[in-house]
N, C-alpha and C positions, 0 to 999 in steps of 0.2 A: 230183614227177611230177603230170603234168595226167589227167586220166580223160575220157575220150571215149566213147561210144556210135555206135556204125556200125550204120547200116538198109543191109542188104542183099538187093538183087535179083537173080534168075539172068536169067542172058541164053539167048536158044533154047540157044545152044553149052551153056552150064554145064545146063539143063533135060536136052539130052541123055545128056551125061555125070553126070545125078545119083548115078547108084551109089559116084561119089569121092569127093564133096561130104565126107566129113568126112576121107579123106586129102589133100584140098586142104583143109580147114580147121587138119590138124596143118601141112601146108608153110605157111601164111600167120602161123602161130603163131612158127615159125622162122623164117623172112624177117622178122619184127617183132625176135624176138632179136636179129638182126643191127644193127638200127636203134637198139635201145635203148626197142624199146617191148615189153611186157610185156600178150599177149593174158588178161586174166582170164575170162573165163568166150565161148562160145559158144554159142544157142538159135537152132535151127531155129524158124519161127513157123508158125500160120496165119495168113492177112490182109491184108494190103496189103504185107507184107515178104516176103519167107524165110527171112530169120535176122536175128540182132541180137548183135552182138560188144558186150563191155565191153573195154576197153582200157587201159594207163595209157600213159604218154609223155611224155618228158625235155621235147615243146615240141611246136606246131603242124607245126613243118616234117617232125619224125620221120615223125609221126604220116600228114602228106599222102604221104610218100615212099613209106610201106606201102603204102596205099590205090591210087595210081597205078598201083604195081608188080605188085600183084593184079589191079588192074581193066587194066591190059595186055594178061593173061593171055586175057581174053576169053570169063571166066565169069561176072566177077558186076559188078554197077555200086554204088555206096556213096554212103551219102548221109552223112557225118561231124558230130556234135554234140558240142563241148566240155559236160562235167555237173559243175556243183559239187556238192560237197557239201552241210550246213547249216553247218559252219564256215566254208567259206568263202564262202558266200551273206552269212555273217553278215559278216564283214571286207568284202566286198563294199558290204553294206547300211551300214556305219559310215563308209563313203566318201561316204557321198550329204549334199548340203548339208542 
């Protein structure tokens, strides 16, 4: 499984409806279920964000499918960053000439 980081923003719609914001954070948890991605943890932010998902996911496409499906919806926009770990930074780094 790949582990990803999503920066997410509300949009005016989602700002209105913020009083949901974490029973649309459990339905975006299950829509992933369905996909075979696995939400681990969820942080409201201060900042330049409003929250920031951890994620895992079987592959890139899973992972985009969520993110569409939510950002359909018409509350939040994502901005998606694949995150190695240090194992795999390290296999990474022993690839380089």
């Amino acid at each position: 499984m790949a582990t990803y980081v999503v920066l997410v923003s509300f949009t005016d719609q989602g700002v209105r409806n913020i009083k949901q914001t974490t029973e649309r954070a459990k339905a975006l948890a299950a829509a992933g279920t369905k996909l075979g991605v696995k939400v681990k943890d969820t942080f409201w932010t201060l900042g330049a964000y409003d929250a920031v998902l951890v994620a895992d996911a079987p592959d890139d496409e899973a992972m985009t499918a969520l993110c569409l499906s939510v950002g359909s919806l018409g509350n939040i926009r994502t901005q998606t960053m694949r995150a190695y770990s240090a194992d795999e930074m390290s296999k990474i780094l022993a690839k380089m000439p």
